[in-house]
VEXDREN-2710 file (C-alpha; in Angstrom, 1 decimal):
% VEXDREN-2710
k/r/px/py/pz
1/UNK/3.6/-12.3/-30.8
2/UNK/0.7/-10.7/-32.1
3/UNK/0.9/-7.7/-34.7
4/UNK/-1.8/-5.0/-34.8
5/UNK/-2.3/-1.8/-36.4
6/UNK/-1.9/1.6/-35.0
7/UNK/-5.9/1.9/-35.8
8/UNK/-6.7/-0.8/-33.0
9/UNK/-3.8/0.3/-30.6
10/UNK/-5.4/3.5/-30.3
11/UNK/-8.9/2.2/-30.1
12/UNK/-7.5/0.4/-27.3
13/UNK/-5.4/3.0/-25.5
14/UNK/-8.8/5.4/-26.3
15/UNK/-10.7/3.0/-23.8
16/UNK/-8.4/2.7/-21.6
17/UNK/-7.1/5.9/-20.9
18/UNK/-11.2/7.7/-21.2
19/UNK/-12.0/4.8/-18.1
20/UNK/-8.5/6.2/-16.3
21/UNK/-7.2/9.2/-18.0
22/UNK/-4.0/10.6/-17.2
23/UNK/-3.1/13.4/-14.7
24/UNK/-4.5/16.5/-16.5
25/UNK/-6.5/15.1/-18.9
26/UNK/-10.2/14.7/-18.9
27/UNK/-11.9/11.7/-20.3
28/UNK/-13.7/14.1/-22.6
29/UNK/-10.5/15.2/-23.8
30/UNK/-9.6/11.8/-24.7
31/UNK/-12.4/11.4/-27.2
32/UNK/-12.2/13.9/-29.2
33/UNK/-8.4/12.9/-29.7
34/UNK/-7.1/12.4/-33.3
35/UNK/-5.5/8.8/-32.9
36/UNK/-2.4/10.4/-33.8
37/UNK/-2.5/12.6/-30.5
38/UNK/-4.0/9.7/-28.5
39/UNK/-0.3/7.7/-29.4
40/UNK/2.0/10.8/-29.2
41/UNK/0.0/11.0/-25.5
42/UNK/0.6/7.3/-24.9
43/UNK/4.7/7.4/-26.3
44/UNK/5.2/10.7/-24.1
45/UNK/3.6/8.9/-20.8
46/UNK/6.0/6.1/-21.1
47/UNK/8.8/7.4/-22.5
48/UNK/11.0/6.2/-19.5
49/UNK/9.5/3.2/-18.3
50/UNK/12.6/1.0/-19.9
51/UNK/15.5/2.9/-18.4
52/UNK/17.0/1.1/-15.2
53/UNK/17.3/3.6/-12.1
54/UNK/20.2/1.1/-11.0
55/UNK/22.7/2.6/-14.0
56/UNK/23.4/5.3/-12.0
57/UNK/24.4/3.4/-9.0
58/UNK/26.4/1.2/-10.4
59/UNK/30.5/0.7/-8.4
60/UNK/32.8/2.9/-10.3
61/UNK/30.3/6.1/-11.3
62/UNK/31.2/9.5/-9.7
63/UNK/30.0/12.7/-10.0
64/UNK/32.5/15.4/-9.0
END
């Protein structure tokens, strides 16, 4: 597993997202980001990708 610094994460996720930038966000926007903001953006975006849909659905879970 490879460490790396928030500096280079952001300078990654800077590129990335001024080539594709999110819905309502203009690649201009995402240059004059603070690397702070560029993260809190990133964090926000995929706040929910982990959680599994399927809990819900699971044999035994009622809503009344």
């Amino acid at each position: 597993m490879k460490y790396i610094t928030e500096v280079e994460l952001a300078k990654e996720l800077r590129e990335q997202y001024i080539k594709e930038p999110p819905e309502g966000v203009t690649s201009e926007e995402v240059r004059e980001m603070s690397d702070e903001d560029l993260l809190d953006m990133d964090y926000f975006l995929h706040e929910f990708d982990d959680i599994d849909d399927d809990d819900f659905s699971e044999e035994g879970f009622y809503l009344f």
